[in-house]
ROZA-954167 format. One record per residue (C-alpha): chain; z, y, x. Coordinates in Angstrom, 1 decimal. Layout:
<nodes>
+-----+--------+--------+--------+
| mol |     zz |     yy |     xx |
+-----+--------+--------+--------+
|   A |      Z |      Y |      X |
...
+-----+--------+--------+--------+
</nodes>
This chain:
<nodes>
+-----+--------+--------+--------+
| mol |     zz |     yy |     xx |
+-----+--------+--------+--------+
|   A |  109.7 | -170.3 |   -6.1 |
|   A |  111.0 | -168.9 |   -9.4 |
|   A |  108.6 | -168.8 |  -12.2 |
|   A |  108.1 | -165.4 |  -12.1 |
|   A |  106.6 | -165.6 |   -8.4 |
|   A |  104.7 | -169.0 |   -9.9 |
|   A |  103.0 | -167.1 |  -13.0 |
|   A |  102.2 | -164.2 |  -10.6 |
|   A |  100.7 | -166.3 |   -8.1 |
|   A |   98.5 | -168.2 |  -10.6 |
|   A |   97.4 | -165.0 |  -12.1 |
|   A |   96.5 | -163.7 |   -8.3 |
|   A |   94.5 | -167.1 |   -8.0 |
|   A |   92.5 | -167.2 |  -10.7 |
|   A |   91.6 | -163.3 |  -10.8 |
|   A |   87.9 | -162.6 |  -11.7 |
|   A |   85.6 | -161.1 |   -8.5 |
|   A |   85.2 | -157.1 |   -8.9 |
|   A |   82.5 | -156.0 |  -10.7 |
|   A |   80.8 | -152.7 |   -9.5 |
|   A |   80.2 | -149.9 |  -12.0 |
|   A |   76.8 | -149.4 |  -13.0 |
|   A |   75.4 | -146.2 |  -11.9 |
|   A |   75.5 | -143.0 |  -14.0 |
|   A |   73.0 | -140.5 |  -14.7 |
|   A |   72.9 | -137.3 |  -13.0 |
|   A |   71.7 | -134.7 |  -16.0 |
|   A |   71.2 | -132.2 |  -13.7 |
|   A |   70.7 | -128.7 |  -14.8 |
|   A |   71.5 | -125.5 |  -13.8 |
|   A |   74.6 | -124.3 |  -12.6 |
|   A |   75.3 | -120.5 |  -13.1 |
|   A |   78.4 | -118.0 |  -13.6 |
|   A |   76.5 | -116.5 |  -17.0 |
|   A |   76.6 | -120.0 |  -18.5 |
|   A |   80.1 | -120.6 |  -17.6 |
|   A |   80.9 | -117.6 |  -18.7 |
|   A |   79.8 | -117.7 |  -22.0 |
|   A |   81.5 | -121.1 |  -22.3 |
|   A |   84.2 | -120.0 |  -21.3 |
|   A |   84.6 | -116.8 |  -23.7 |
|   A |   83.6 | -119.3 |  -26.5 |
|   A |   86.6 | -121.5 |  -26.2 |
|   A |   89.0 | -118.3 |  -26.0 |
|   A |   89.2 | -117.7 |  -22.1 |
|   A |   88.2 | -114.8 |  -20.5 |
|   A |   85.9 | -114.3 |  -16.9 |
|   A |   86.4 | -111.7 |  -14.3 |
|   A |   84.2 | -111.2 |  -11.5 |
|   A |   86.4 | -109.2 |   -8.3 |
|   A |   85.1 | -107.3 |   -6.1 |
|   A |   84.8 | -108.5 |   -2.4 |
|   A |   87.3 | -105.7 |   -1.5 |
|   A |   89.8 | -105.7 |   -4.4 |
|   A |   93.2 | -107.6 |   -3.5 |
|   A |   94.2 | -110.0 |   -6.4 |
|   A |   97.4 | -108.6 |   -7.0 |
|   A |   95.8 | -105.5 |   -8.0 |
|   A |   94.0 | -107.5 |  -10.4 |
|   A |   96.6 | -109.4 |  -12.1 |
|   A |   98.4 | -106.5 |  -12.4 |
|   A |   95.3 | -104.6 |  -14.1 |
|   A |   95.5 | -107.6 |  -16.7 |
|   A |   98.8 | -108.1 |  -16.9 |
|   A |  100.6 | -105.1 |  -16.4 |
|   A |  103.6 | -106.0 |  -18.9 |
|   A |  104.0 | -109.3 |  -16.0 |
|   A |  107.6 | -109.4 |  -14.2 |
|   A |  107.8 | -112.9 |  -13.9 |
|   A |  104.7 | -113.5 |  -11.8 |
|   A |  104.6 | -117.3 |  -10.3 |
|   A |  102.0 | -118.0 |   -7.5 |
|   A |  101.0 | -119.2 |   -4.1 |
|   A |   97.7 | -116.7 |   -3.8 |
|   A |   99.5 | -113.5 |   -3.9 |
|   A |  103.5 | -112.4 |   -3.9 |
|   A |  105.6 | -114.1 |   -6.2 |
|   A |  108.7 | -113.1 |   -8.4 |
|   A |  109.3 | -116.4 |   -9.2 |
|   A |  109.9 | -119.0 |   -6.8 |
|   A |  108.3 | -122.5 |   -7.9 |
|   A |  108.6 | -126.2 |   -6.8 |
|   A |  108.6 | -129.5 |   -7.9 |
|   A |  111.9 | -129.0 |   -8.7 |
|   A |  111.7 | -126.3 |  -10.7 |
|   A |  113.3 | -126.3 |  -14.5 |
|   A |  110.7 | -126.6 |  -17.0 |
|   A |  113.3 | -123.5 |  -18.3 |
|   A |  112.2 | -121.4 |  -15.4 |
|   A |  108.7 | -122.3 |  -15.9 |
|   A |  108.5 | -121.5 |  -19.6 |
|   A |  109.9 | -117.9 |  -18.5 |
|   A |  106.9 | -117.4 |  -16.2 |
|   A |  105.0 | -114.1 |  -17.3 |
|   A |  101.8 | -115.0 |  -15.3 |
|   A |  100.9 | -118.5 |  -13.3 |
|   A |   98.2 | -117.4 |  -10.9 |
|   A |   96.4 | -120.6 |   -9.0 |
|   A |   93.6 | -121.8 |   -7.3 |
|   A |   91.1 | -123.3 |   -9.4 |
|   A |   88.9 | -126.1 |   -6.9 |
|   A |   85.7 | -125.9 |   -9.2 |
|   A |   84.6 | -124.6 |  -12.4 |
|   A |   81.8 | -126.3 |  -14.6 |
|   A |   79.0 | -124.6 |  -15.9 |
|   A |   77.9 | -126.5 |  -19.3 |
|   A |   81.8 | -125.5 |  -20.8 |
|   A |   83.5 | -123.7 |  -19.3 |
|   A |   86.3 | -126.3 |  -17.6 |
|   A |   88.3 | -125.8 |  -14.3 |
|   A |   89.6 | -128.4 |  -12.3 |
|   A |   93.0 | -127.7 |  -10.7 |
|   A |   94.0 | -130.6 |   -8.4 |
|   A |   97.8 | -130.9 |   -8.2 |
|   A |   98.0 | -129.5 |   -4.8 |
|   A |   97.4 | -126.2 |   -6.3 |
|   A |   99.8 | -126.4 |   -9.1 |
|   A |  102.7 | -125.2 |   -7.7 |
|   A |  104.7 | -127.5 |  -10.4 |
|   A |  102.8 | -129.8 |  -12.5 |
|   A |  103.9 | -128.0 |  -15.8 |
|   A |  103.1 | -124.9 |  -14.9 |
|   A |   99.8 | -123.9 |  -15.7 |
|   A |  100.6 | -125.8 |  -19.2 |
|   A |  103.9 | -123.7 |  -19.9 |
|   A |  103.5 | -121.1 |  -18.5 |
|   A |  102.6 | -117.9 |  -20.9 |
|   A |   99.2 | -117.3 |  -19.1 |
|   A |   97.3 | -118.8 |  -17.1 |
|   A |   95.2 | -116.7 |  -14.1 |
|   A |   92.6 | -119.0 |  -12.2 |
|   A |   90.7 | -117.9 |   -9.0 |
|   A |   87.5 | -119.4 |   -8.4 |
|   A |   84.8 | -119.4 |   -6.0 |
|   A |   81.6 | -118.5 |   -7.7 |
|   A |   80.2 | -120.9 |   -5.7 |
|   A |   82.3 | -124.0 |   -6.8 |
|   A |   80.3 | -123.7 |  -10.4 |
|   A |   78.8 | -127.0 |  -11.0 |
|   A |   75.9 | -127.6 |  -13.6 |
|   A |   77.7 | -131.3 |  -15.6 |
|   A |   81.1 | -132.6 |  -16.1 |
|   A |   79.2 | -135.3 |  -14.2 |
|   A |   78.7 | -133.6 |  -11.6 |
|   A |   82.0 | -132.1 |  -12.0 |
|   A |   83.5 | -135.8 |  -11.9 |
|   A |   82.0 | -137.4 |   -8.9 |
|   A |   82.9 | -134.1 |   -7.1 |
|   A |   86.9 | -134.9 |   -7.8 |
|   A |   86.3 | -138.7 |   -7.5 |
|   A |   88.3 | -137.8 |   -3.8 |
|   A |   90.6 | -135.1 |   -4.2 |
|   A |   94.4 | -136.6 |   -4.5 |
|   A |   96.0 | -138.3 |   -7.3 |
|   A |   96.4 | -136.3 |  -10.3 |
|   A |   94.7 | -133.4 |  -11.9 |
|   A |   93.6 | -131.3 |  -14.5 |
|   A |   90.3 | -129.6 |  -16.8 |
|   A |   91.3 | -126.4 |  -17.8 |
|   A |   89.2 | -125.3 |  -20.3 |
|   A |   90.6 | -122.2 |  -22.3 |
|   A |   94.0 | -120.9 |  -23.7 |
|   A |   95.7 | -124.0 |  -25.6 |
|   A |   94.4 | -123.9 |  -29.4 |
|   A |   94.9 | -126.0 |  -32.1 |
|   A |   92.9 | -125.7 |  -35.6 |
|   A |   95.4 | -128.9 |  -37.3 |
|   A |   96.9 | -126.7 |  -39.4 |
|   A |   95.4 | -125.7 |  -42.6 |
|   A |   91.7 | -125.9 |  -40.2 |
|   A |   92.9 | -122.5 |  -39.1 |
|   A |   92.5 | -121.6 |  -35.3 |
|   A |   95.7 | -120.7 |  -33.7 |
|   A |   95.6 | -119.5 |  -29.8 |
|   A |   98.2 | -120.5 |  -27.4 |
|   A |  100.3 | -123.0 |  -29.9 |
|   A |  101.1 | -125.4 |  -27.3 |
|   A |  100.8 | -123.9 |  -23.9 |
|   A |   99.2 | -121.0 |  -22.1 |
|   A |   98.6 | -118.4 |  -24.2 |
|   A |   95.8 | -117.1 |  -22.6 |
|   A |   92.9 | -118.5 |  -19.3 |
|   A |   91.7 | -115.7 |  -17.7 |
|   A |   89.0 | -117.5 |  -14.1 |
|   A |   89.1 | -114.7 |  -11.7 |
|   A |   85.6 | -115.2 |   -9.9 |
|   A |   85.7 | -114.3 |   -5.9 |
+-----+--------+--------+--------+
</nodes>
């Protein structure tokens, strides 16, 4: 046995039993669109509710209509994107437009699993960021929000907002580091 495999083995031997974690609080509240909403237009990002009828595309291109290089697996695409995608393509992207698994209601977050990402840079270079939620995927806490994603893969993000900074001279600036604008489309 080398002496790695030795000091490995003595390490798996003597390795305290696994504690559980204690139990966390549910702060309950309410969970409704309004609230993120207004959480949401605080920190910079924008909420549109669609129509039951209107397509998405039409949408985006109502917002965006200055968007050639739209990237997306929800409606067409002018710009194919994998996981092997140059961050150079990606930084060109116009508009990302994914699927955002569930939004929370005390500020205005959205959590978008990795699945849904398309590339996991995207929704951070791209130049704006479109999400499409389910109105009824709004929960109340980011507790709430948290034991809901406990389950859902690997890696993920909380989007909350446009990327911002205020280091600079405590000035605001919008979109210094990454999307330059969140807009949650609400189906």
């Amino acid at each position: 046995m080398s002496s790695r495999e030795s000091i490995l083995a003595a390490v798996r031997r003597n390795r305290p039993e696994p504690t559980p974690l204690p139990p966390v609080a549910d702060f309950g509240g309410e969970a409704t669109v309004e609230q993120f909403a207004h959480w949401l237009h605080f920190i910079g990002g924008q909420v549109i509710r669609l129509a039951a009828d209107q397509p998405l595309e039409d949408a985006i291109r109502q917002l965006f209509p200055d968007a050639g290089r739209v990237a997306s697996d929800l409606m067409p695409s002018t710009v194919p994107v994998d996981q092997q995608t140059p961050t150079a393509v990606l930084e060109a992207v116009d508009v990302a437009v994914l699927r955002g698994e569930l939004g929370v209601a005390e500020n205005g977050a959205v959590w978008v699993p990795e699945a849904n990402m398309l590339h996991r840079a995207l929704p951070m270079i791209a130049q704006h960021l479109a999400l499409v939620l389910d109105h009824e995927n709004i929960v109340a806490t980011m507790h709430q929000a948290y034991a809901a994603v406990q389950h859902t893969g690997n890696y993920g993000v909380f989007i909350a907002g446009p990327s911002k900074t205020a280091d600079i001279e405590q000035s605001l600036v919008i979109g210094a580091h990454g999307a330059r604008s969140l807009v949650v489309l609400l189906r």
